[in-house]
C-alpha positions as CSV (number, residue, x, y, z in Angstrom):
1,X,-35.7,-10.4,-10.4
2,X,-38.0,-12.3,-8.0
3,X,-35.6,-15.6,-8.2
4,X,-32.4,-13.5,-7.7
5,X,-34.2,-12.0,-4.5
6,X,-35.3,-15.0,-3.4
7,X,-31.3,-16.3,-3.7
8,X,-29.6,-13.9,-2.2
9,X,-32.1,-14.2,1.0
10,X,-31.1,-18.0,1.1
11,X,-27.4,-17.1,0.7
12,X,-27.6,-14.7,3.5
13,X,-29.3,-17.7,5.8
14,X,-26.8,-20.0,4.6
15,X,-23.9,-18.3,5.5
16,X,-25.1,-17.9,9.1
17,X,-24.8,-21.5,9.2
18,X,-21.4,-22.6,7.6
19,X,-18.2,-20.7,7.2
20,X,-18.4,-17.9,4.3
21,X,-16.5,-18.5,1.2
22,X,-14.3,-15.8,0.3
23,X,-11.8,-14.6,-2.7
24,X,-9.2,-12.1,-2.6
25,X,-8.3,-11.4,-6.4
26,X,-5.3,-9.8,-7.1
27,X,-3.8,-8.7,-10.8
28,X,-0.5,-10.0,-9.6
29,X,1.8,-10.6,-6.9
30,X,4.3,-8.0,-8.8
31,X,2.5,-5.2,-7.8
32,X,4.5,-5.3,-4.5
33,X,2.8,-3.2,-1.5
34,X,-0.7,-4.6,-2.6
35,X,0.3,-8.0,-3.1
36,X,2.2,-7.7,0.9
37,X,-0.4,-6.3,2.1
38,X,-3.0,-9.4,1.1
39,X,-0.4,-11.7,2.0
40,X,-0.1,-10.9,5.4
41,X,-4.5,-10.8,5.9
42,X,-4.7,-13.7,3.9
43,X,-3.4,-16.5,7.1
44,X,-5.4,-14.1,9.9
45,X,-8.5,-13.7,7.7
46,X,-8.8,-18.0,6.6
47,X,-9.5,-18.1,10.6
48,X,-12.7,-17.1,10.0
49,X,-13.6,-17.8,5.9
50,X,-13.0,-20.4,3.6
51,X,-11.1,-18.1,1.5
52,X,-8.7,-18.1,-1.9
53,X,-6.5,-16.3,-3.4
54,X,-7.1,-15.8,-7.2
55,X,-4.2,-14.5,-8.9
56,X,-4.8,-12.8,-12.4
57,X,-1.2,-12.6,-14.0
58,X,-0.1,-16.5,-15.0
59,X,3.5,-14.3,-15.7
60,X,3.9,-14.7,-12.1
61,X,2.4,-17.9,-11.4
62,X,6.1,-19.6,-10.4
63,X,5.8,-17.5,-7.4
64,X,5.8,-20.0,-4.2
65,X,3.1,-19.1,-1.3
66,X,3.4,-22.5,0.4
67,X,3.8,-20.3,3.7
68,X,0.4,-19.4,3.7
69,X,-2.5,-21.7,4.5
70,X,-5.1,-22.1,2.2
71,X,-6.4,-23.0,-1.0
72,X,-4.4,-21.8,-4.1
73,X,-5.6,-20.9,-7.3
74,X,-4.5,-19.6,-10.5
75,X,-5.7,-17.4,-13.3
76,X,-3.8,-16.9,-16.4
77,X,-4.4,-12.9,-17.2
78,X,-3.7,-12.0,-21.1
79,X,-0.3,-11.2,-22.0
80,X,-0.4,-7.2,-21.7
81,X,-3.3,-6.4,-19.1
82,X,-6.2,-4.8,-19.9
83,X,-6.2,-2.7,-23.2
84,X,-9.1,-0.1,-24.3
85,X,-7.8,-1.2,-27.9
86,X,-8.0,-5.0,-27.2
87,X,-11.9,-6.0,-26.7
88,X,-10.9,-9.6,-28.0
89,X,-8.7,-10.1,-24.3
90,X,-11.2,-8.0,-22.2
91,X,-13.8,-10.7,-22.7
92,X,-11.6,-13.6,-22.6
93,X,-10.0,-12.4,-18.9
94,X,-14.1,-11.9,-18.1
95,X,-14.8,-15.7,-19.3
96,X,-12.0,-16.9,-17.6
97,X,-12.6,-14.7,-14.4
98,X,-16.2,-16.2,-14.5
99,X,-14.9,-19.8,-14.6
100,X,-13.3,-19.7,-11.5
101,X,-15.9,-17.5,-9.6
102,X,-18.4,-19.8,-10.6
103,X,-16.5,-23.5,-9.2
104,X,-15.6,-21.8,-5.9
105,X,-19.4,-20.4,-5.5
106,X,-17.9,-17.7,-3.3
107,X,-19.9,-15.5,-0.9
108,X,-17.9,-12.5,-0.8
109,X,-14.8,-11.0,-3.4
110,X,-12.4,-8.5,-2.8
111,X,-10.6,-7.0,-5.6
112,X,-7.5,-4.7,-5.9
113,X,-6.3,-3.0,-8.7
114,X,-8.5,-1.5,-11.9
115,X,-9.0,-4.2,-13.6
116,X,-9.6,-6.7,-11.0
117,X,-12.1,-4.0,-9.3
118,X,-14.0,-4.3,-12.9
119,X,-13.6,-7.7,-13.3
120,X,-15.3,-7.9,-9.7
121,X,-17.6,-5.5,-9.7
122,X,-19.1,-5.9,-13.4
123,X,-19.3,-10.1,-12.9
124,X,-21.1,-10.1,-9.3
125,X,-24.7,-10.0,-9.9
126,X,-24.2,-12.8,-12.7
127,X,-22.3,-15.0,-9.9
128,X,-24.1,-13.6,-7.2
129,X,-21.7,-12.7,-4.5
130,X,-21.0,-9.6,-2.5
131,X,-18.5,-7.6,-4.5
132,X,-15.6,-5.2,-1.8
133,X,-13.7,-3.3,-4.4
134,X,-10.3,-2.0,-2.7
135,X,-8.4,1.5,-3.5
136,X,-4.7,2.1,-2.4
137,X,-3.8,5.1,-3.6
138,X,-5.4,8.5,-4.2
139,X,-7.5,8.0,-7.1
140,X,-7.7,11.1,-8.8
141,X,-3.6,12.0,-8.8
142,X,-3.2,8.0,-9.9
143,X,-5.3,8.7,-13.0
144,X,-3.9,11.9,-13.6
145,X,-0.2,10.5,-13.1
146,X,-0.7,7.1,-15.1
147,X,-3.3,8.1,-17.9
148,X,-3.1,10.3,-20.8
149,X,-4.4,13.7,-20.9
150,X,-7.4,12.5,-23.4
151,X,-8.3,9.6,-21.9
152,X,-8.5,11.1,-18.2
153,X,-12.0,12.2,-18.2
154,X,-12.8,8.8,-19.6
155,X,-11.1,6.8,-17.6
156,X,-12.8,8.5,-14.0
157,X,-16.1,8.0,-15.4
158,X,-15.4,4.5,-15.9
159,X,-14.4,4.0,-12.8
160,X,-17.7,5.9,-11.3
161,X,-19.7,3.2,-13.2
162,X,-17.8,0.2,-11.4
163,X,-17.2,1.5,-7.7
164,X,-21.1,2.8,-7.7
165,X,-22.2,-1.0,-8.4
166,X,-19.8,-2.1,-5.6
167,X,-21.4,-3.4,-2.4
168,X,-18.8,-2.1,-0.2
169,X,-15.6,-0.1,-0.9
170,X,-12.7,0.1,0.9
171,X,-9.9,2.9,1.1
172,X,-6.4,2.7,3.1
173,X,-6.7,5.7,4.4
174,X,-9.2,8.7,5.4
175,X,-7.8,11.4,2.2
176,X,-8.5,7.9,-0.1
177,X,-11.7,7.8,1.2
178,X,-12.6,11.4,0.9
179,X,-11.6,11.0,-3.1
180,X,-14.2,8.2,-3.3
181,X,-17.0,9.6,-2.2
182,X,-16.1,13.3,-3.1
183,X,-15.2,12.9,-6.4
184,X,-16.1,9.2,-7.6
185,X,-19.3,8.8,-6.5
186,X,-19.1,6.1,-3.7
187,X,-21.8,6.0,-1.0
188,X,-20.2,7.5,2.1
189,X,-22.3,4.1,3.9
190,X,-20.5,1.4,1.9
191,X,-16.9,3.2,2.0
192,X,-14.8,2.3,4.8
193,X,-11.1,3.2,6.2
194,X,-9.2,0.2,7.0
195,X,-5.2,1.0,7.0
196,X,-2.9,-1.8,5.5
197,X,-1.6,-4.3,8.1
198,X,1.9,-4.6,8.9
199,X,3.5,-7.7,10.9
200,X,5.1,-5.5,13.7
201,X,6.8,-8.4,15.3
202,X,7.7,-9.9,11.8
203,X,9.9,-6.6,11.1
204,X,11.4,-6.3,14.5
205,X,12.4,-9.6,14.9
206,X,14.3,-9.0,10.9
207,X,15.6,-6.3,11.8
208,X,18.0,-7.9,13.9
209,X,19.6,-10.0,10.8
210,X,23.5,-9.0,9.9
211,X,24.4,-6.7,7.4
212,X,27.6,-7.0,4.8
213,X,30.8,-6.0,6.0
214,X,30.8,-3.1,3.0
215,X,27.4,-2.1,4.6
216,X,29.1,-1.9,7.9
217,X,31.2,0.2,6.7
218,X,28.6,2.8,5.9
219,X,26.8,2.6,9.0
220,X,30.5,2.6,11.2
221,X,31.5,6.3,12.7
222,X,29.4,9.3,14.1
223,X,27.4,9.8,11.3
224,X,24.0,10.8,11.6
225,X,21.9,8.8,8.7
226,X,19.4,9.6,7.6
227,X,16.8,6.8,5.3
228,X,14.7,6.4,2.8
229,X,12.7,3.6,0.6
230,X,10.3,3.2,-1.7
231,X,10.3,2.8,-5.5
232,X,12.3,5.6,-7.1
233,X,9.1,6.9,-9.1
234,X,8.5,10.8,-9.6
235,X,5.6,10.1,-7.1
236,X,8.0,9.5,-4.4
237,X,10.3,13.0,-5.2
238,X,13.4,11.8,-3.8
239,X,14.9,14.9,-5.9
240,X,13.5,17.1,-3.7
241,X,14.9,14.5,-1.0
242,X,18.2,15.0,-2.7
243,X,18.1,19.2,-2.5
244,X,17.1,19.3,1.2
245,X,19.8,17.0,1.9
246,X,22.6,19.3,0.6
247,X,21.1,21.8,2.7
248,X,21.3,19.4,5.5
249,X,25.1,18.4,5.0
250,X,25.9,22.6,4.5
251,X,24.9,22.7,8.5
252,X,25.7,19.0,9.6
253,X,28.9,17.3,7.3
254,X,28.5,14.5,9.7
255,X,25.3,13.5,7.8
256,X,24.6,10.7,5.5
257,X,21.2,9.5,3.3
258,X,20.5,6.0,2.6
259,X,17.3,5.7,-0.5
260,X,16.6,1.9,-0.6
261,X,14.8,0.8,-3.9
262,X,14.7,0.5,-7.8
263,X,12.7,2.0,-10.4
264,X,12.8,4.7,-13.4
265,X,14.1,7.4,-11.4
266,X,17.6,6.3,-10.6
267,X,19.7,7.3,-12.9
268,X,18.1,10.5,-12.1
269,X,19.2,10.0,-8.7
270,X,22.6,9.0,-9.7
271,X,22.9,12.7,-11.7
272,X,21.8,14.5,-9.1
273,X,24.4,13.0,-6.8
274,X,27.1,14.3,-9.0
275,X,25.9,17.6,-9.9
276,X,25.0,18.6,-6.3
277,X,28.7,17.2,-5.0
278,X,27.1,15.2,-2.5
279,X,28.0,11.6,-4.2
280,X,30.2,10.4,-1.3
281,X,27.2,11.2,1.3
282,X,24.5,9.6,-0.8
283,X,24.0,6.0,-1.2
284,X,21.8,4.4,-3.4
285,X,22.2,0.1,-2.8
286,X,19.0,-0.4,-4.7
287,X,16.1,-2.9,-3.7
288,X,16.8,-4.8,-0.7
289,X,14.6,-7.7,0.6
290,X,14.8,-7.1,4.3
291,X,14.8,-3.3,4.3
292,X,14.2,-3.1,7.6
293,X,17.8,-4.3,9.1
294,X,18.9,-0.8,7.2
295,X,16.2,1.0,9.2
296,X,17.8,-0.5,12.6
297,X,20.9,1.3,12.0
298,X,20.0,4.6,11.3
299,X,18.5,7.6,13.0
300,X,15.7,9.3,10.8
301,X,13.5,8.2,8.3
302,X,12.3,10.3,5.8
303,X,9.6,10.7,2.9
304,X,9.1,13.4,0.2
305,X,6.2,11.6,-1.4
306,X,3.9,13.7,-3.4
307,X,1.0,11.2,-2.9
308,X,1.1,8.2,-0.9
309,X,-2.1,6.1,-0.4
310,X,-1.2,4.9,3.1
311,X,2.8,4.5,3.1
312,X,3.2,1.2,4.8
313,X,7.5,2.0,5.2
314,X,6.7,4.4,7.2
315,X,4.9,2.3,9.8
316,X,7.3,-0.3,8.9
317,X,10.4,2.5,10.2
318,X,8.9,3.3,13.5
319,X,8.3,-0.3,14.1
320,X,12.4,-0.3,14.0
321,X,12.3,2.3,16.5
322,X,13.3,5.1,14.3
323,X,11.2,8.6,14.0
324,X,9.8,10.0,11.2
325,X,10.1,12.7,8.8
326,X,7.1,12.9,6.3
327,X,5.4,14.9,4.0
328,X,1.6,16.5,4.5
329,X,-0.8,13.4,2.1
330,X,-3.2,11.3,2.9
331,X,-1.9,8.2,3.9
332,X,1.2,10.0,6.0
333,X,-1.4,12.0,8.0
334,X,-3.5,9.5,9.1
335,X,-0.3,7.8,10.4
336,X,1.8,10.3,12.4
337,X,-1.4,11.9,13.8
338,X,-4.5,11.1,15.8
339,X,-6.9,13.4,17.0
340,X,-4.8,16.4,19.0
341,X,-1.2,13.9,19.1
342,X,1.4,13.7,16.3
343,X,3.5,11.2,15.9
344,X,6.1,11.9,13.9
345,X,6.8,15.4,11.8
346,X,5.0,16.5,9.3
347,X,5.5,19.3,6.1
348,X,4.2,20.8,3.2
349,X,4.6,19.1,0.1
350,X,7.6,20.3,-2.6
351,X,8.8,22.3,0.5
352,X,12.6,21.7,0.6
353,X,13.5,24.4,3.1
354,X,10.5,22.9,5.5
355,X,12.2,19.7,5.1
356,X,16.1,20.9,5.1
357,X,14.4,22.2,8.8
358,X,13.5,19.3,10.1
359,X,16.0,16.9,8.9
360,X,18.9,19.4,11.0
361,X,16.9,19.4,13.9
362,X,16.6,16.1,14.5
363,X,19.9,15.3,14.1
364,X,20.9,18.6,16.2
365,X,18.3,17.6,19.0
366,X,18.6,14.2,20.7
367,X,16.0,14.5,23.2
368,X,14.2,15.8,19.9
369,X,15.2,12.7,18.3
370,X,14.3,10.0,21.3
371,X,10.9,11.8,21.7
372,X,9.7,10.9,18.1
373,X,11.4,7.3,18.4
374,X,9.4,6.6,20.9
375,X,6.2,8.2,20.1
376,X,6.6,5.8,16.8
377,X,6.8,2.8,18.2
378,X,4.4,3.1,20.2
379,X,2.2,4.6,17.3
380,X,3.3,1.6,14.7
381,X,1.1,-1.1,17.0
382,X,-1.9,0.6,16.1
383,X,-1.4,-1.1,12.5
384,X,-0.6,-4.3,13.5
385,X,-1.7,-6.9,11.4
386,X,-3.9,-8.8,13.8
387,X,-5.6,-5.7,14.7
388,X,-6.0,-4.6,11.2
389,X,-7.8,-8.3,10.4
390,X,-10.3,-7.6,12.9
391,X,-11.5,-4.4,11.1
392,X,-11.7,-6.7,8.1
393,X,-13.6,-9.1,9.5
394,X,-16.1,-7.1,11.1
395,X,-16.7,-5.3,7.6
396,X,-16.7,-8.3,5.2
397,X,-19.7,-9.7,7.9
398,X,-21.0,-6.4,7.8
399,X,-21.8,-7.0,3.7
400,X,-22.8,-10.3,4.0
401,X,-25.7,-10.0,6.5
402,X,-26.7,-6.7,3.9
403,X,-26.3,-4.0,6.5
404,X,-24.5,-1.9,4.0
């Protein structure tokens, strides 16, 4: 005990002296908001660490990150993840994991996802770094929503066990937060709120890009359009979406609804469409790289998430200068509101009249309309990336001097 005291105290001088080594591991750069969200930090945060990327998923290992600047490395995760049922894997990842952490002698890791959040967490006092465990959505409705009914109560505790040993964790937004310490058992002085970074000037500058001549066709007239994106999940409840729409178009024919994205949920979607007679006034174009160019040349955004951890497209729409229609969670709230202002609209959850409401007054009421538009923008620098990497900084040099 005396000899790991005795380290850590020389680590701590150490790194007042050189530039901090740090690792961001990742389960995989298919996870997609995650993996954009380290992407973009990565370039703004090597400015001030030596830092790495260690990527846990070799499945994914041909993608190409030559655009950012720094050192790569790769870690081949087990085919099929982490498994209760597969202890033979769990300690091969961990002896692999180790491997790496132990050649880049790193100061400081920060982990997102469950099982890199273990992996970090459970490892550090071995390897003798500062573990920053990472949580992007609301914890308990993930669990609930992604685990089986028997292995719920399991699965929380084990999480309790590894955010507890963490040195510092890290929520996207204040309703995340709240679910760590209230119900998880995080020390309200080593969690912190730091909202996901988005390149403002990245997306307005893309937004500008051309569109098909099909698209055109969609966008060409004096419709009012109306925008959505995400991955169609039952999280997100675009059918909901989808029933306030039709309530819309009874008031406002002129009105159309864009859903950008792919996922279990669209055939769902497609139904819907046909049974609610609304098929020529609904478009669903499926995933699109540069969403935003879409965003540009329509009028409302809107989200009918059940849960959303932070909600990065809806920064990522008033960015494009459009307003925004959301739904009352976490990650929404702390957006389109600060203190006594609000920035955008927000309503009850699984409240389709509240939403029909909205959606018809905003394209009934243009000063309506250009009043959220601009309160948006203006709103959207707030999470700009190189503001956003500040916060990080000042936090990861928070844990490294021990102030936690």
């Amino acid at each position: 005990m005396q000899d790991t005291h005795s380290y850590k105290n020389i680590q701590s001088k150490i790194t007042q002296i050189f530039k901090p080594r740090i690792a961001i591991f990742l389960e995989g750069l298919k996870y997609g908001g995650i993996a954009r969200v380290y992407m973009e930090l990565i370039p703004l945060l090597a400015k001030e660490f030596e830092i790495d990327l260690i990527v846990f998923d070799g499945s994914m290992s041909n993608i190409c990150c030559d655009e950012i600047y720094f050192r790569k490395k790769w870690v081949i995760w087990p085919k099929g993840g982490f498994r209760w049922f597969y202890p033979n894997k769990i300690f091969m990842s961990l002896f692999r994991y180790g491997k790496i952490v132990k050649k880049g002698r790193y100061d400081l890791i920060l982990s997102a996802g469950y099982f890199a959040n273990f992996m970090c967490s459970f490892l550090a006092p071995k390897y003798f770094y500062k573990a920053v465990l990472s949580q992007h959505a609301d914890l308990n409705k993930e669990v609930i929503f992604k685990r089986k009914r028997y292995t719920v109560n399991l699965f929380k505790a084990f999480l309790k066990r590894y955010f507890k040993k963490a040195d510092a964790v890290i929520g996207v937004s204040r309703g995340v937060r709240d679910v760590l310490i209230n119900d998880f058992g995080v020390s309200s002085d080593k969690c912190y709120v730091i909202h996901n970074p988005v390149n403002i000037e990245n997306i307005q500058q893309v937004a500008t890009e051309a569109i098909s001549q099909n698209e055109k066709e969609w966008f060409l007239g004096n419709d009012f359009h109306f925008i959505s994106a995400g991955r169609l999940t039952s999280a997100k409840n675009y059918p909901l979406l989808l029933k306030s729409f039709v309530k819309v178009v009874q008031k406002r024919p002129n009105c159309k609804l864009t859903i950008l994205g792919d996922g279990e949920e669209k055939h769902v979607l497609e139904n819907m469409d046909d049974e609610l007679k609304i098929r020529e006034k609904v478009w669903l174009p499926g995933f699109r790289k540069n969403p935003f160019k879409y965003f540009k040349r329509s009028e409302c955004f809107v989200s009918s998430s059940d849960w959303e951890g932070f909600g990065n497209v809806l920064v990522e729409a008033m960015a494009c200068g459009i307003p925004v229609i959301a739904t009352k969670c976490s990650g929404p709230l702390d957006i389109l509101r600060d203190r006594n202002s609000c920035f955008g609209i927000i309503i009850p959850c699984g409240d389709s009249d509240a939403l029909a409401r909205e959606m018809t007054i905003m394209a009934e009421n243009t000063e309506h309309l250009k009043k959220y538009s601009m309160l948006g923008l203006k709103r959207s620098k707030c999470f700009d990336s190189k503001s956003i990497s500040k916060t990080y900084v000042k936090v990861f040099n928070k844990v490294l001097r021990n102030d936690t």
